[in-house]
C-alpha positions, 0 to 999 in steps of 0.5 A: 307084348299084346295077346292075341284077340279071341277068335271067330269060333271062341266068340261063336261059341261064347255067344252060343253059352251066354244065351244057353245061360241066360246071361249077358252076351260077351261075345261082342266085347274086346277079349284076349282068347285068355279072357274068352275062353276064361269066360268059356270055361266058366259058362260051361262049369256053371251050366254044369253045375245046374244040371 
């Protein structure tokens, strides 16, 4: 069975984190919301671990 693509807030707030981190944007790759909020997840742990 196929997983659910990311949604249109998860790639927003994808976007948002790749630029606040200074990384490559992923928002415009083919993600499942698994893959997407993994990313999500890991932009948001490495941000606060900066701070």
């Amino acid at each position: 069975m196929e997983e659910p693509m990311m949604t249109e807030a998860q790639r927003d707030e994808l976007k948002s984190l790749c630029q606040k981190a200074n990384v490559l944007d992923k928002s415009g790759e083919l993600l499942t919301q698994e893959g997407a909020q993994h990313f999500i997840d890991d932009l948001k742990k490495q941000m606060s671990e900066r701070e």
